[in-house]
C-alpha positions as CSV (number, residue, x, y, z in Angstrom):
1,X,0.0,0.0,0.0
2,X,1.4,3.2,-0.8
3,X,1.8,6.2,1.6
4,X,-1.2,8.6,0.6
5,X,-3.2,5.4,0.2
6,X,-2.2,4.7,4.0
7,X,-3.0,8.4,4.9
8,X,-6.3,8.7,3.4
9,X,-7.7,4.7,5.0
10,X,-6.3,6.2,8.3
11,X,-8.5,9.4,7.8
12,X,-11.5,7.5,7.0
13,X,-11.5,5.4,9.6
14,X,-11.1,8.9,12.2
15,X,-14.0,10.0,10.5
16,X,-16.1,6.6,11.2
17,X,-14.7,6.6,14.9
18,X,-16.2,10.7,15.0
19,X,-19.6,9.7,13.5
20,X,-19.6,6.5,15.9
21,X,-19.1,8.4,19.0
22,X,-20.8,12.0,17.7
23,X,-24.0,10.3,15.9
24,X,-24.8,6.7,16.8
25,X,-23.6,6.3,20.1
26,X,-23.9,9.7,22.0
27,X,-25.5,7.8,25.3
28,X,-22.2,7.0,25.9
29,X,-20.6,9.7,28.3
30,X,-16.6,11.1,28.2
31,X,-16.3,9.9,31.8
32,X,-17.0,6.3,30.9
33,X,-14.9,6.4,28.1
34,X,-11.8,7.4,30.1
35,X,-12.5,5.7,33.2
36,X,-12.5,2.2,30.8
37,X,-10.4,3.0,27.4
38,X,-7.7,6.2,29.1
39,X,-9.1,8.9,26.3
40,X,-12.6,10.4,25.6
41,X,-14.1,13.0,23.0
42,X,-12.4,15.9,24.4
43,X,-8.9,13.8,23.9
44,X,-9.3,12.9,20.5
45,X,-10.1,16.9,19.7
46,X,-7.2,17.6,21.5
47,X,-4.9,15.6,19.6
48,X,-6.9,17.2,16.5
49,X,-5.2,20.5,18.1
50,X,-1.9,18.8,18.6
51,X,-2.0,17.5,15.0
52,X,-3.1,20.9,13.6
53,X,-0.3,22.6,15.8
54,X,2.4,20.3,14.5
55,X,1.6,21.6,10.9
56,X,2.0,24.7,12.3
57,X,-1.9,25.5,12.1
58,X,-3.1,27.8,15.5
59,X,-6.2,26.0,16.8
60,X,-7.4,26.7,20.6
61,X,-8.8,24.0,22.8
62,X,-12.4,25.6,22.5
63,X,-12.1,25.3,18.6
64,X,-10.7,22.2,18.4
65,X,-13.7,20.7,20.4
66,X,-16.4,22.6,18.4
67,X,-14.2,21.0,15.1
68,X,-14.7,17.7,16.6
69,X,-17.7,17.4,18.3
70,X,-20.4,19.4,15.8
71,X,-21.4,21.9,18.1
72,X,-20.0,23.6,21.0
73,X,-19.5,22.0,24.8
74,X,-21.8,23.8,25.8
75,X,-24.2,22.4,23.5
76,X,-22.8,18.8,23.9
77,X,-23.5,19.1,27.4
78,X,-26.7,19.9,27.3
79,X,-28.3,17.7,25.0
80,X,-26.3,14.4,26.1
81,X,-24.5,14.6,29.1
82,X,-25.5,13.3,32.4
83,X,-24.5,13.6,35.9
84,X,-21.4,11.2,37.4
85,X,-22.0,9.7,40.1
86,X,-19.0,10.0,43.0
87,X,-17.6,6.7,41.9
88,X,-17.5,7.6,38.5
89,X,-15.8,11.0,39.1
90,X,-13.4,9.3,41.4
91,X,-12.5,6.5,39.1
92,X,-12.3,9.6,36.2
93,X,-9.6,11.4,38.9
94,X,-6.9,8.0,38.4
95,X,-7.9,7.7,34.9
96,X,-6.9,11.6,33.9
97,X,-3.7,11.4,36.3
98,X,-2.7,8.2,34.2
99,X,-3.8,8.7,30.8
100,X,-3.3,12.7,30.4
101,X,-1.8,14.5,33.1
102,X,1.4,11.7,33.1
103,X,1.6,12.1,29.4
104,X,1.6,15.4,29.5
105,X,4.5,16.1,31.9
């Protein structure tokens, strides 16, 4: 397989993994995701940013999320997120320390 060939399958299947998670499966909530998988919505739009930053493109964290997830947070939030209970936020607390914060230092 040549490179652009590569390139373009690879972009496809981001796509598909954006309409899975922004279209058919929006019941499923960013604090589950990291708690059981280490990344959520808001990482993959962040490495959008980082990707769009290494080409030398200027994209805040606000943007990047509205890029990625259709519509602003604040929209997002309000049409499909729900409340977490203690457990869940406290398993999210270990989850970010291990999966971003460690990453990021």
């Amino acid at each position: 397989m040549d490179h652009q060939t590569e390139i373009e399958l690879q972009a496809a299947a981001f796509r598909r993994l954006q309409q899975h998670l922004m279209q058919d499966r929006t019941d499923v909530q960013n604090i589950d995701m990291m708690n059981l998988t280490g990344f959520c919505r808001n990482c993959l739009s962040r490495w959008y940013q980082e990707a769009a930053a290494e080409k030398g493109i200027e994209m805040g964290k606000d943007e990047a999320r509205e890029l990625y997830y259709g519509m602003t947070m604040a929209e997002w939030k309000a049409n499909y997120q729900t409340e977490a209970s203690p457990e869940k936020q406290a398993a999210f607390k270990v989850a970010f320390e291990e999966n971003v914060t460690k990453k990021a230092t």
